[in-house]
C-alpha positions in Angstrom: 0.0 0.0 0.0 1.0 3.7 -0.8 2.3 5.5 2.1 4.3 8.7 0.2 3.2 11.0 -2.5 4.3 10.8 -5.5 5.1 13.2 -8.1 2.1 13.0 -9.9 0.0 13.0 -6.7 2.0 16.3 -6.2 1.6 17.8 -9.6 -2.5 17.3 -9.5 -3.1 18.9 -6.0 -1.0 22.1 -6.9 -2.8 21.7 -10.4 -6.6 21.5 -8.6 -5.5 24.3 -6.0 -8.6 26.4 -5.3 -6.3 28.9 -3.6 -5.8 29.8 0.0 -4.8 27.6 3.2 -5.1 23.9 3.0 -5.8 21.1 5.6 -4.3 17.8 4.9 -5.7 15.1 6.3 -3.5 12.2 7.9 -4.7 8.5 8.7 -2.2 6.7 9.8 -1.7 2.6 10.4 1.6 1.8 11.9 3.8 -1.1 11.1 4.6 -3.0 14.3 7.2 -0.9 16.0 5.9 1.9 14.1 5.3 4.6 16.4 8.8 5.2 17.6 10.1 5.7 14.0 7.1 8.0 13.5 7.5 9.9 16.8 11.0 10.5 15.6 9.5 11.5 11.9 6.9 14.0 13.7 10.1 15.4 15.8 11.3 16.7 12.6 8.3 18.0 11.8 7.2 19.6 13.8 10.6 21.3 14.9 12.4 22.3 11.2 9.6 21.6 8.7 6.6 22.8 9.7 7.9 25.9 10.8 9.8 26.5 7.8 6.8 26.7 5.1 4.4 28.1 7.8 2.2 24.9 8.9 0.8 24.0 12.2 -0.9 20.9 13.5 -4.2 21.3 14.3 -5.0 18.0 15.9 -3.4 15.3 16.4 -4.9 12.1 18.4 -4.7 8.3 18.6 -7.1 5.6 16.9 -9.9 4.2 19.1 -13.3 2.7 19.0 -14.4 2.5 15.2 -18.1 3.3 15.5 -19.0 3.3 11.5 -16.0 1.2 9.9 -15.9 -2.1 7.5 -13.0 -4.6 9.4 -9.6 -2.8 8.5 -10.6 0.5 8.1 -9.8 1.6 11.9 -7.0 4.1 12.1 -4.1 4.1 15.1 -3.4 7.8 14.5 -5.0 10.9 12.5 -3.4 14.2 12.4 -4.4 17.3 10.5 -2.2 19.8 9.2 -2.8 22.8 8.2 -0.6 24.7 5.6 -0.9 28.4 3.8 -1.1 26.9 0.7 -1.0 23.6 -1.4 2.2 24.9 -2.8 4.2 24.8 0.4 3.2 21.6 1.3 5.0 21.0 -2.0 8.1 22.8 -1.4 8.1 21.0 2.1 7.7 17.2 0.4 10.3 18.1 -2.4 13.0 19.7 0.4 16.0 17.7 0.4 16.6 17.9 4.3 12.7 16.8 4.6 13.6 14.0 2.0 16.6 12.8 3.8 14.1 12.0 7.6 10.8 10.9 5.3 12.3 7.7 5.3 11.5 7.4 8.9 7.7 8.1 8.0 8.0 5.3 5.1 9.6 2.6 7.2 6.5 3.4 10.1 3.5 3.1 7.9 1.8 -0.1 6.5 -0.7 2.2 5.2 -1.9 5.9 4.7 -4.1 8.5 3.7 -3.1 11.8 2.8 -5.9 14.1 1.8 -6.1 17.9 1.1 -9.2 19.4 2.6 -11.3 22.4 1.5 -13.5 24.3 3.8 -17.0 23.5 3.6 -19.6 26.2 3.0 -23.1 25.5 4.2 -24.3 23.8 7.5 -20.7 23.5 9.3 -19.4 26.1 7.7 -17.6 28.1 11.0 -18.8 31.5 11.3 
């Protein structure tokens, strides 16, 4: 299973960008012994990168009780991250310092989901 972007994936969501800030969304499933590469991964992060092209996580939390789910489709972490636009998470993926410690996210995951998010107008629009 896919657990990095690749360069297409990358090309298409700076392609689609409706402009503005973006929320990626990150479910996570850890291969066993997982976590501590990841924790070391998020260091990283959350200490060089994330500061660097102007993101911030906005929530992160651990997996529990799948109320709505098919077997397999639980998740041991989600994160959301936001960033000022699609085109820094770019820069940030395609950084050859962040390149050289993805590896560390890469050998952690069995599986992933990495999805840019839009705000919603409407009902849950916030106000």
């Amino acid at each position: 299973m896919a657990v990095d972007p690749r360069g297409a994936d990358l090309k298409r969501l700076v392609q689609e960008d409706p402009g503005g800030p973006v929320v990626m969304l990150n479910l996570l499933r850890f291969a066993e012994g997982g976590r501590e590469a990841y924790d070391e991964y998020a260091r990283h992060l959350r200490e060089t990168f994330l500061p660097r092209y102007g993101a911030e996580v906005l929530y992160a939390g651990t997996g529990s009780t799948a109320l709505v789910a098919e077997d397999g489709q639980s998740w041991d972490a989600v994160l959301l991250v936001r960033y000022p636009d699609r085109a820094a998470f770019s820069r940030m993926v395609a950084d050859p310092e962040y390149q050289e410690v993805t590896r560390l996210r890469t050998d952690a995951l069995t599986e992933a989901v990495l999805q840019a998010t839009t705000p919603l107008s409407g009902s849950f629009a916030q106000r």
